[in-house]
N, C-alpha and C positions, 0 to 999 in steps of 0.2 A: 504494500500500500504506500503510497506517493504520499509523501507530507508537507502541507504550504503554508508559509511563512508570513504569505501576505494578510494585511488587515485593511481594511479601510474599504472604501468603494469598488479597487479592484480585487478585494478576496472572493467577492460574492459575484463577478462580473462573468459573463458565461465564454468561455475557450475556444478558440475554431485550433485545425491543424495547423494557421497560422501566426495563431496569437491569443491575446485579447482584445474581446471586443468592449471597448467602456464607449458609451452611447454609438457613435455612427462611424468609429474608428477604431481599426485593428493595431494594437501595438504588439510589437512581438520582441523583439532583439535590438538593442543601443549600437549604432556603428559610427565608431569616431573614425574619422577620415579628415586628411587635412583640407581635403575638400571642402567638407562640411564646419570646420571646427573655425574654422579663419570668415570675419566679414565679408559678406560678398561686396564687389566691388563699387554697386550699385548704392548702395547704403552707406559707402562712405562721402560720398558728394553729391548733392549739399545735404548735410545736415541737419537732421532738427532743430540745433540751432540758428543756423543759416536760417532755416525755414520761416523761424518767428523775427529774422531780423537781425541776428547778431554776427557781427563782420567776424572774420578768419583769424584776424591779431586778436582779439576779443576773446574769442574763444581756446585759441594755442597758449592764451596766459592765464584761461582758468583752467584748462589741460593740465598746465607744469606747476600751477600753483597748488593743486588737488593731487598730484602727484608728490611735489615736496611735503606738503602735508600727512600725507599717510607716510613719506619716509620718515619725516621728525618725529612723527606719532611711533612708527616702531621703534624707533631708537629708544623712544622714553619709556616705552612700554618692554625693552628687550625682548621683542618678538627677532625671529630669524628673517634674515634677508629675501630668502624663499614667499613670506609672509608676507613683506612690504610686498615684492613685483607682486603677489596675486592680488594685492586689494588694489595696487595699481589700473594692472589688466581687467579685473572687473569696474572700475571705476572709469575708465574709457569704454569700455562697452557698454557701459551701463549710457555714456551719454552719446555713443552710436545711436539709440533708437529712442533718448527722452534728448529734454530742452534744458541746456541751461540758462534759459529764461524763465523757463517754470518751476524749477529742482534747485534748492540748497546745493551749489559744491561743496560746502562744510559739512550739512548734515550726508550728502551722499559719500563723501570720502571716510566720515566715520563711521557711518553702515560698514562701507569695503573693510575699510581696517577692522571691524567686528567680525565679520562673515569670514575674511581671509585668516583670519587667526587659527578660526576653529578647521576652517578647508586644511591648513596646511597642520594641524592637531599641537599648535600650541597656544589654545585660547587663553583670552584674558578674559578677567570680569567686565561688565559692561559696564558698571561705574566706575571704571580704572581709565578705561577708553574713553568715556565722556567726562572724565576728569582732566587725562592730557592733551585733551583737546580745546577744553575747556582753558588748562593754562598755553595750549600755544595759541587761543586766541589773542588773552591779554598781553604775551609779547608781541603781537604783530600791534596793539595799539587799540585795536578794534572794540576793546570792551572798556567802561570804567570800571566795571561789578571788583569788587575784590574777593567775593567767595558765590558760589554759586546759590542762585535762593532754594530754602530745605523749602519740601512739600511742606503746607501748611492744613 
């Protein structure tokens, strides 16, 4: 007897020879290919940025600033260098297909920096992450707060 592990929507969802079927689509097998795994070409120009208005120098220096950012965040966080590029690369991808006109680069580079942590299995707490973020805002200037407000 065959034992399965799954739970959720697709434990109960019904099998073909091909897969699963969860509503009007069969899944069956994950194939990474550098095909598939890399931007298509089409979606890197122009951008959802671009789209709602936001010129190229505009955008290339909230790219590197969201970038520097999750690096200084590792640093203080002693996360491994493996950690910073994935919240990197998720952090560029992530504004391949949103706006950073609509989207926090601050709040979205500390998401990365949270989610990359745990990808690459050396998470941090997430009030440790919104803490050193928290302080490398007020060195760039950005905040007067001198401590963060407690929930009240």
């Amino acid at each position: 007897m065959e034992a399965s592990m799954a739970t959720g929507p697709a434990a109960n969802a019904p099998t073909t020879s091909e897969g699963i079927l969860i509503g009007d689509k069969v899944y069956s097998e994950v194939f990474l290919t550098i095909d598939n795994s890399l931007i298509p070409e089409e979606n890197l120009s122009p951008t959802p940025s671009m789209q709602d208005g936001l010129d190229l120098y505009t955008e290339t220096d909230l790219r590197i600033l969201g970038c520097e950012l999750i690096q200084s965040a590792g640093i203080l966080l002693r996360l491994p260098q493996v950690a910073m590029a994935t919240g990197q690369v998720l952090f560029h991808r992530f504004f391949y297909s949103k706006s950073f006109v609509k989207h926090s680069f601050e709040i979205v580079s500390m998401a990365c920096m949270n989610l990359a942590s745990k990808i690459e299995e050396a998470p941090r707490r997430i009030r440790d992450v919104i803490n050193v973020f928290h302080h490398l805002r007020q060195l760039r200037g950005k905040s007067d707060q001198l401590h963060l407000p407690m929930p009240g």
